[in-house]
C-alpha positions in Angstrom: 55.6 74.1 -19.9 53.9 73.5 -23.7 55.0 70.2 -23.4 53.1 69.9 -20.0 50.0 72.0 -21.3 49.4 68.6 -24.5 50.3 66.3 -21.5 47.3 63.2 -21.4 46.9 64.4 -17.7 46.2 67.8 -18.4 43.9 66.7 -21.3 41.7 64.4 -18.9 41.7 67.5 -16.5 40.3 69.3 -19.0 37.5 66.9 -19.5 36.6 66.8 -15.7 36.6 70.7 -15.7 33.3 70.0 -18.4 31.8 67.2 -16.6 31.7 69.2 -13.5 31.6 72.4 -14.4 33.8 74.3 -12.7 37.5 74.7 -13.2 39.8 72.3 -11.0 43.0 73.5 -9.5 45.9 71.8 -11.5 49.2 70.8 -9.2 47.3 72.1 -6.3 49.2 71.6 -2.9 48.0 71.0 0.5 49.3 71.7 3.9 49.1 68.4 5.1 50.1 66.4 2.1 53.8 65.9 2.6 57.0 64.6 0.8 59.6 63.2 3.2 62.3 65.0 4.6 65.1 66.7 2.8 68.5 66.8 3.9 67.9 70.0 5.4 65.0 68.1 7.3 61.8 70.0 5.2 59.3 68.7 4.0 58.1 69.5 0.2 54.2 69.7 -0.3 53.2 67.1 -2.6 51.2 68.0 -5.4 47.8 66.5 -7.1 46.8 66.6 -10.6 43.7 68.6 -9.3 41.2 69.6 -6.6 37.9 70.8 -7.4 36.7 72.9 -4.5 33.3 72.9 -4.7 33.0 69.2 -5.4 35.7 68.2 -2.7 37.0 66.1 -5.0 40.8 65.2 -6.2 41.5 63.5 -9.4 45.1 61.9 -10.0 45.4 60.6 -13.8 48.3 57.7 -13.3 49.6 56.9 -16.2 52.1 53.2 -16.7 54.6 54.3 -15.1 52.7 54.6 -11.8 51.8 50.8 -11.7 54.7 49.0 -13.2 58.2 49.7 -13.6 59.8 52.2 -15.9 63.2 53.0 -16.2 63.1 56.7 -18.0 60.9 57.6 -15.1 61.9 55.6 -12.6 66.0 56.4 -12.9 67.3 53.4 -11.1 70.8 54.8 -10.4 69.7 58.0 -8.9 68.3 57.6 -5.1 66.0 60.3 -3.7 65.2 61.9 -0.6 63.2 58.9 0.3 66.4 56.8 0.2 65.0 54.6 -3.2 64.6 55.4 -6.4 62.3 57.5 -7.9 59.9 54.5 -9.0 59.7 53.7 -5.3 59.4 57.2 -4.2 56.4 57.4 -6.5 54.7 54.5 -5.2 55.1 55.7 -1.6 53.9 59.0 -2.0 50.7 57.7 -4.2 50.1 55.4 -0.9 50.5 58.6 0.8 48.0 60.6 -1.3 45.6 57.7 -1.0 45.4 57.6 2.7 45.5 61.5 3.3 43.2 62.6 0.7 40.1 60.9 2.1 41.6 61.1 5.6 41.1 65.0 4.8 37.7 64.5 4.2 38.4 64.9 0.4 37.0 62.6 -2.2 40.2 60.7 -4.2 39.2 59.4 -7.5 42.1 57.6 -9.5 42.1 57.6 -13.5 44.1 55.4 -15.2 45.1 55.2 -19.4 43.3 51.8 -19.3 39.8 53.6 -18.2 39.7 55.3 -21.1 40.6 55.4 -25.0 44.5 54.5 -25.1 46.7 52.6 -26.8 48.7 49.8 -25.9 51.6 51.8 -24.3 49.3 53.6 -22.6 49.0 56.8 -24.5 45.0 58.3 -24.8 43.7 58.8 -28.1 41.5 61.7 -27.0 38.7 59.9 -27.9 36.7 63.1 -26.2 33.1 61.3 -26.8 34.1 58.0 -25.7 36.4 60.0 -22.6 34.1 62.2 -21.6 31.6 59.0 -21.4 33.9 56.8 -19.4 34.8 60.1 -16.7 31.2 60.9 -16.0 30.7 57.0 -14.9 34.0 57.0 -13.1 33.3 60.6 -11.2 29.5 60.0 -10.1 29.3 60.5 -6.8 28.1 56.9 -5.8 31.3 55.4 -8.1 33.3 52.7 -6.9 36.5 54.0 -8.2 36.2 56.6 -5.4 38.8 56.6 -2.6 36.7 56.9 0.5 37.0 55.7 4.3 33.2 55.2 4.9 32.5 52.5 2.3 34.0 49.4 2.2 33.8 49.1 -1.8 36.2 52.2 -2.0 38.2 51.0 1.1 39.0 48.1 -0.9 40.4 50.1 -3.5 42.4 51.4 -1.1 43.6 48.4 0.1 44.5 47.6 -4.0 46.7 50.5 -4.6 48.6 50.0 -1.4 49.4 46.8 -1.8 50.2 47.6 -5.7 52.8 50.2 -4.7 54.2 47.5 -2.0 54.6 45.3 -4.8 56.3 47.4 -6.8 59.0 48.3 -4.4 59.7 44.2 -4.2 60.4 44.2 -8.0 57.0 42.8 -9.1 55.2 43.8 -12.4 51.2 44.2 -11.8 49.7 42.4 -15.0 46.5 42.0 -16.3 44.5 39.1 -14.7 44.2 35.9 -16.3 40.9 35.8 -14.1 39.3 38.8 -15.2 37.5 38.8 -11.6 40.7 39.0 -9.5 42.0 42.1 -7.5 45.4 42.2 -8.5 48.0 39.8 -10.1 51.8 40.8 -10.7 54.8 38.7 -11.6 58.4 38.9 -10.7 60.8 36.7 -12.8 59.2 33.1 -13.0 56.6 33.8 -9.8 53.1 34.7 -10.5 50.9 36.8 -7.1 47.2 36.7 -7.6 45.7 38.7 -5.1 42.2 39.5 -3.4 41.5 42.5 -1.7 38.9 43.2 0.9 38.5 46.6 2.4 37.1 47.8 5.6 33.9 45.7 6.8 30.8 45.5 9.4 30.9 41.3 8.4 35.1 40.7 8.6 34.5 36.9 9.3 32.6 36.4 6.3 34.0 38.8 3.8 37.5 36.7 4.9 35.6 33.6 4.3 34.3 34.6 1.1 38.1 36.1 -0.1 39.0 32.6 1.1 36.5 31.5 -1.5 37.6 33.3 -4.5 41.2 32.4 -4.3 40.0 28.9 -4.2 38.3 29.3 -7.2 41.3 30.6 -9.0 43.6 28.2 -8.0 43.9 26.7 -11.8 47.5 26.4 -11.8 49.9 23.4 -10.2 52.9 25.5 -10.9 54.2 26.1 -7.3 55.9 29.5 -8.4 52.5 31.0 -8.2 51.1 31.9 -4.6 47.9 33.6 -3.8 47.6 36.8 -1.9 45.0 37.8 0.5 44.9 41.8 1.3 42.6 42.9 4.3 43.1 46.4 6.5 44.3 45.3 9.9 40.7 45.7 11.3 40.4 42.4 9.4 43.8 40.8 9.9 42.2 38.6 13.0 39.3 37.1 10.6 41.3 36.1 8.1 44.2 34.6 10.4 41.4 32.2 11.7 42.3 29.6 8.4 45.1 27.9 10.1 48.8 28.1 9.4 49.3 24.6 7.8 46.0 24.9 5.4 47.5 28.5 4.1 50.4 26.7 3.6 49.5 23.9 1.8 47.2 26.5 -0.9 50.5 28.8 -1.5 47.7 31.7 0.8 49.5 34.5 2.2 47.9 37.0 4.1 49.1 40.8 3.8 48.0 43.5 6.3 47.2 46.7 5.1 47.8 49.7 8.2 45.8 53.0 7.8 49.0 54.5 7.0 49.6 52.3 4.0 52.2 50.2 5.2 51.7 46.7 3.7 53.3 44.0 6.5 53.3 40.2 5.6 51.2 37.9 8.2 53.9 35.8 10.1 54.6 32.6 8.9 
């Protein structure tokens, strides 16, 4: 438990309990917020890293090993309930918390080491003037960086994350962009994924165009190991289907659909 109490996550709780002053719930659980089934067929509530009541907000601190693979953490060799390792599991069940916690009516906001003062293994200084900075920008009510269904800027993060955690199961490594303007890039062996992400939309056919667009411009390499990845929420999967087969072909394009539940399926080549 002392170990847990100096924990970064714990630390950056801390510094939301100031910002919005009032004390959030640490691991709280929620009814609906569900592991899969045990072998006895229950259920385990999930936990978050806290839930502020009044605010209706949840705040999930994700350190490394929550976007790229780690095998202390992740323990390979030892499957879990889930039927994959606990790397997978972990990506799953943030997918999960993405998509239920606003679903709930709940605001989500993710922190991550690299939003704040940290090092290059991703461990926080506790910069607290330069942290405490950085959280009141990324917890403002009109922020980006929350997770929420009625605005298409957040539902593109969502949209992000799942397909990040799909990646990971696959094997791939997010890195950072050599674009700093793209969604998402990852790499697996010698292939390179750079990604856009669009999230829920009133204009589909032209945010699609426009994610056509940006690819496009990114398109620096010859290498044919790296593809390009276009993300959209299946709301969207018919506007950005309408580039023809053959064209996506030739520019390496390949369209993902993102389901409400999370589930990240591959358009059909």
């Amino acid at each position: 438990m002392g170990a847990r109490d100096d924990s970064d996550e714990v630390y950056v709780v801390g510094l939301c309990d100031l910002i919005l002053g009032e004390s959030g719930l640490p691991q709280h659980k929620f009814d609906w917020l569900l592991g899969d089934p045990g072998t006895n067929g229950r259920r385990a509530r999930l936990p978050v890293d806290a839930f502020w009541p009044g605010h209706g907000l949840v705040v999930e601190y994700r350190e490394l090993q929550h976007d790229q693979p780690t095998p202390h953490f992740d323990k390979p060799d030892r499957l879990t309930v889930s039927g994959v390792h606990r790397g997978e599991q972990r990506a799953l069940y943030d997918t999960r918390r993405d998509t239920e916690i606003p679903a709930h009516g709940l605001r989500l906001v993710v922190v991550r080491p690299a939003d704040l003062d940290a090092d290059g293994r991703g461990r926080l200084r506790r910069n607290k003037k330069a942290d405490l900075a950085a959280l009141k920008k990324i917890l403002a009510p009109d922020s980006t960086r929350s997770h929420s269904r009625n605005r298409s800027g957040s539902d593109e993060e969502r949209v992000i994350d799942a397909f990040r955690a799909w990646l990971l199961t696959g094997g791939w490594t997010p890195v950072d962009p050599t674009d700093r303007w793209t969604d998402l890039e990852a790499v697996r062996g010698e292939e390179r994924l750079i990604c856009e992400a669009k999230g829920r939309t009133s204009e589909k056919g032209i945010d699609a165009d426009i994610a056509y667009g940006q690819l496009l411009r990114r398109m620096t390499s010859q290498d044919p190991r790296t593809r390009y990845a276009l993300a959209v929420p299946s709301s969207s999967l018919t506007a950005a289907a309408r580039v023809p087969l053959h064209v996506r072909q030739l520019l390496r394009i390949d369209v993902y659909e993102v389901t409400d539940e999370g589930q990240v399926r591959r358009l059909s080549t």
